[in-house]
C-alpha positions in Angstrom: -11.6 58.6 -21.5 -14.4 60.4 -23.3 -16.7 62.7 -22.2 -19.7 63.4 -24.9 -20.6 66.7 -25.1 -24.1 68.5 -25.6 -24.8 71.9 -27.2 -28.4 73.5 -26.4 -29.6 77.4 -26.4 -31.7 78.2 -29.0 -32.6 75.3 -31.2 -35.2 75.8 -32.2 -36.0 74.8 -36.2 -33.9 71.8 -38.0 -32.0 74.1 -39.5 -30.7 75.9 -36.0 -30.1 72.4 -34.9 -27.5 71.5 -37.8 -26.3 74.8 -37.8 -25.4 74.0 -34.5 -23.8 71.0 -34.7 -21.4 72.3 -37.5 -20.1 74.9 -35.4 -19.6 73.4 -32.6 -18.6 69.2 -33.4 -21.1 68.0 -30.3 -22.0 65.1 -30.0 -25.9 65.8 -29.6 -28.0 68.5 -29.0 -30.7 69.3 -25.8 -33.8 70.8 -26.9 -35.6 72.9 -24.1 -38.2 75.4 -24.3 -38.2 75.2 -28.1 -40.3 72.1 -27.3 -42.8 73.6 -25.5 -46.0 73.3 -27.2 -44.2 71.8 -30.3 -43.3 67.9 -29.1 -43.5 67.1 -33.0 -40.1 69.3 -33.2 -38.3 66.4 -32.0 -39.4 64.3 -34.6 -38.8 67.2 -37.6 -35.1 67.3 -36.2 -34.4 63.9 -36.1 -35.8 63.1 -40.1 -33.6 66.4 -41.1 -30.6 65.3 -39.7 -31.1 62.2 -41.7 -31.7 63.3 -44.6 -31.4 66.9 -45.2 -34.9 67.1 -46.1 -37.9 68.9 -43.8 -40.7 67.3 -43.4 -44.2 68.7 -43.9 -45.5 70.8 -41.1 -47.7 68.3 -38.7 -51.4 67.7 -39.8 -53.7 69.7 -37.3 -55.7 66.8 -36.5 -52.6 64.9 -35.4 -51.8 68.0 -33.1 -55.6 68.4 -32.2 -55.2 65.0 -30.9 -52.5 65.3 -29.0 -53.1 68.4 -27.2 -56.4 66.8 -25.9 -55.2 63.9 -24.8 -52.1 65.9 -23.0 -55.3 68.7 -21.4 -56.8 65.7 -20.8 -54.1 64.0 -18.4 -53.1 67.5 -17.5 -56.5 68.1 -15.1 -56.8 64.6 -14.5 -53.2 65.1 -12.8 -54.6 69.0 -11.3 -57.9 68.7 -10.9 -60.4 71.0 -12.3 -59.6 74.6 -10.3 -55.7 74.0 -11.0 -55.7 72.1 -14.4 -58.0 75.0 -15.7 -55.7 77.6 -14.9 -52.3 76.3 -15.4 -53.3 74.2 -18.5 -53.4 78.2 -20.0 -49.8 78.4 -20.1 -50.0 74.8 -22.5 -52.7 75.7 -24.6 -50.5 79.0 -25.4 -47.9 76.9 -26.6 -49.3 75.0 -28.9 -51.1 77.7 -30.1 -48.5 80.2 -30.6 -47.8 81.7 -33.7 -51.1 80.1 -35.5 -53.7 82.1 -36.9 -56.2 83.7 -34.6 -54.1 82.4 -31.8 -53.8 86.0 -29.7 -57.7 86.2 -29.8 -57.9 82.7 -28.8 -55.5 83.2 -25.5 -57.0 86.1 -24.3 -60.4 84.2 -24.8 -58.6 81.2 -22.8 -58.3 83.1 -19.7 -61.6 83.6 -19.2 -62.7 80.2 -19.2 -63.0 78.0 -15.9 -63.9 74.7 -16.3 -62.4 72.1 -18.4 -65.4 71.1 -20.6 -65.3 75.3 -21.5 -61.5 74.7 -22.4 -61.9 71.9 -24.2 -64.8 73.1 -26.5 -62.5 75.7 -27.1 -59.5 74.8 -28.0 -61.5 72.1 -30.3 -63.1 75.0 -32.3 -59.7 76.8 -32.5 -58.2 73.6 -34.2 -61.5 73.2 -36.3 -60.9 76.8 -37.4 -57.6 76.1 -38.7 -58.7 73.1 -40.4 -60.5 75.7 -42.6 -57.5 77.5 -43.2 -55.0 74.4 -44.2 -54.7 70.6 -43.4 -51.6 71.6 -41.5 -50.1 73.8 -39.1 -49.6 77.0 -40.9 -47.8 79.9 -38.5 -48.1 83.4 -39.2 -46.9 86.4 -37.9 -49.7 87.8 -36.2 -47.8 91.3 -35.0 -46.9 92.4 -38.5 -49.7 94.0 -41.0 -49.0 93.4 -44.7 -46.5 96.7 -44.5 -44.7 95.1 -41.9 -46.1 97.2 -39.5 -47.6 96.4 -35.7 -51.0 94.8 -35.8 -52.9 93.9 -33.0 -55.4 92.6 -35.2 -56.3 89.0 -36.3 -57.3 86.8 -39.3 -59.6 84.3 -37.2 -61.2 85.2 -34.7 -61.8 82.3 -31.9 
């Protein structure tokens, strides 16, 4: 008999994912909270483990689209008073680690209905359409010494 086995913990890139496979000859790999905000991770995996190649960060619109269509279904599913608030938790997930994006959160909790959300989070996206076609991250705690820096680049 054969049992299939399944690493997870901390995949998080294409590069963990290999790395983990190498070292420890599973049979697949689980991806969990490294998802969270990034469904297109799945798909970056998948075309690395093919190929060896990475493919290009995802185009914003593409991930515009997608996270309104998922708020969307989100507070069609809560309703307006719970969708508002725990859609937050979302909308911090696919934000994280963009431009602007720790203005944009703390802006996000003050909003309470999901038109205000929406017009938000579509201005963010619109923002970073000015900044690249594509999702660029940045390390929004570092300054350019590598220091702490509460400050952002984009403001939301």
């Amino acid at each position: 008999m054969r049992i299939p086995v399944v690493a997870n913990g901390d995949i998080t890139s294409p590069h963990k994912a290999r790395e983990v496979l190498a070292a420890t000859g599973a049979d697949a790999i689980m991806i969990g909270r490294a998802a969270q905000g990034r469904p297109w991770l799945f798909r970056e995996i998948e075309h690395f483990l093919k190929t060896g190649e990475l493919l290009p960060p995802p185009r914003i619109d593409e991930i515009q689209q997608v996270m309104n269509e998922h708020l969307e279904d989100h507070y069609a599913f809560y309703g307006e008073f719970t969708g508002v608030r725990t859609a937050r938790k979302h909308i911090g997930w696919y934000t994280r680690g963009l431009s602007g994006a720790n203005v944009f959160r703390h802006r996000m909790n003050t909003l309470d209905t999901t038109r205000e959300q929406l017009l938000a989070v579509n201005e963010f996206f619109d923002a970073q359409k000015a900044i690249s076609d594509r999702l660029v991250y940045v390390d929004e705690t570092l300054n350019e010494n590598g220091e702490p820096d509460p400050t952002d680049r984009l403001a939301a």
